[in-house]
N, C-alpha and C positions, 0 to 999 in steps of 0.2 A: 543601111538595110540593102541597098542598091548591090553594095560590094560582095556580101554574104550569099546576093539569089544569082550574081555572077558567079561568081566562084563553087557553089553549091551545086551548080549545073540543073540539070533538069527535074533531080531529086530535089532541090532547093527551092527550086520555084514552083515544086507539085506541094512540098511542106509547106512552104509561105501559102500559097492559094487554100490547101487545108484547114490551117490555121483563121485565115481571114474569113473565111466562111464561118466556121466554128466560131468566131467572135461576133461576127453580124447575125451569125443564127439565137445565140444567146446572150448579146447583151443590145440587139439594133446596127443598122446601117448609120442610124448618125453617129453614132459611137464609134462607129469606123472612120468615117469622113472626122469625126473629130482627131481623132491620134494618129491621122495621118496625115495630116493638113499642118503644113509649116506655118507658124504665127511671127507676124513679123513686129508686130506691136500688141504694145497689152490694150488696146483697144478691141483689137481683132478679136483677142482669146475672148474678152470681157464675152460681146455678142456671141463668139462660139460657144460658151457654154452656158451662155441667157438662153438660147435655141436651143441646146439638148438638155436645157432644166424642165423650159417649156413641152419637148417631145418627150420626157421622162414625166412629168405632168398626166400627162395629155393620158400616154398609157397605162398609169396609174387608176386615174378616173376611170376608164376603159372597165380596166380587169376589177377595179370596186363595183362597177353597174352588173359586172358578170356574177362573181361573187355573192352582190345584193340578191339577182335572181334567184338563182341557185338556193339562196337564202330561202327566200319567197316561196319559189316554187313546192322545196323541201317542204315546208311549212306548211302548205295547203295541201301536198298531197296526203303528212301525215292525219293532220286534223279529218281531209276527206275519210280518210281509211278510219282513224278512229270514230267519226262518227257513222259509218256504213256499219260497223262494228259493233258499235251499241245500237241501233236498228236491231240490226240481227238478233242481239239477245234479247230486247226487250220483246221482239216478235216470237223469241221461244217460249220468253216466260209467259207471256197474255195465251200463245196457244196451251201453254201447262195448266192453266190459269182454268180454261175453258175448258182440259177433259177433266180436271181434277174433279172441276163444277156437274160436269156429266156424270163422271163412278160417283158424287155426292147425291146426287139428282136421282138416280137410278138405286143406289141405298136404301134413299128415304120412300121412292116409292114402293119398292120392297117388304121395308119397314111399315108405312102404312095401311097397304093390302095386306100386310097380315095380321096386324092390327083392329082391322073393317072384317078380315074375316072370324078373328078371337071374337070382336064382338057382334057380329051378327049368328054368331054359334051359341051364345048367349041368349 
């Protein structure tokens, strides 16, 4: 790699740095430190990639507790809404409820007095 950012000149060593960005951006910094770190025994590699199983873990759990929220949150805001929601209508129906009961109300007394006056004409 050495030979390629010499030889590449300045354009080469703007690509590699592009590059290396672009890979610690989307995949982590240990993931960089890993694949670019010479191993010199299989011990080494063992612990190097015990350590980014673990930091692969780690942000795993992370983005699940995010997730979960998001889950959560979704969830109570919809319930909130649908239950604001039937409020609402059961508050339109009881006030329907109540004039219906007034033009029924207002009917019968109607109905009545005219009824009080057929028989008081009697």
């Amino acid at each position: 790699m050495e030979d390629r950012l010499a030889n590449g000149g300045d354009e080469g060593i703007a690509e590699h740095e592009a590059w290396t960005e672009e890979i610690e951006e989307s995949l982590g910094k240990e993931y960089m430190i890993m694949i670019m770190t010479n191993f010199t025994g299989n011990e080494e590699l063992v612990q190097a990639l015990d350590l980014f199983k673990e930091q692969v873990e780690a942000k795993v759990t992370a983005f699940e507790g995010v997730i979960n929220k998001a889950v959560k949150d979704d969830w109570f805001q919809t319930e909130t809404e649908l239950t604001t929601n039937q409020h609402m209508r059961n508050r339109d129906i009881i006030k329907e409820i109540v004039n219906n009961t007034e033009v029924f109300r207002k009917a019968n007394r109607e109905r009545f007095s005219k009824w009080r006056e057929e028989d008081n004409s009697d």
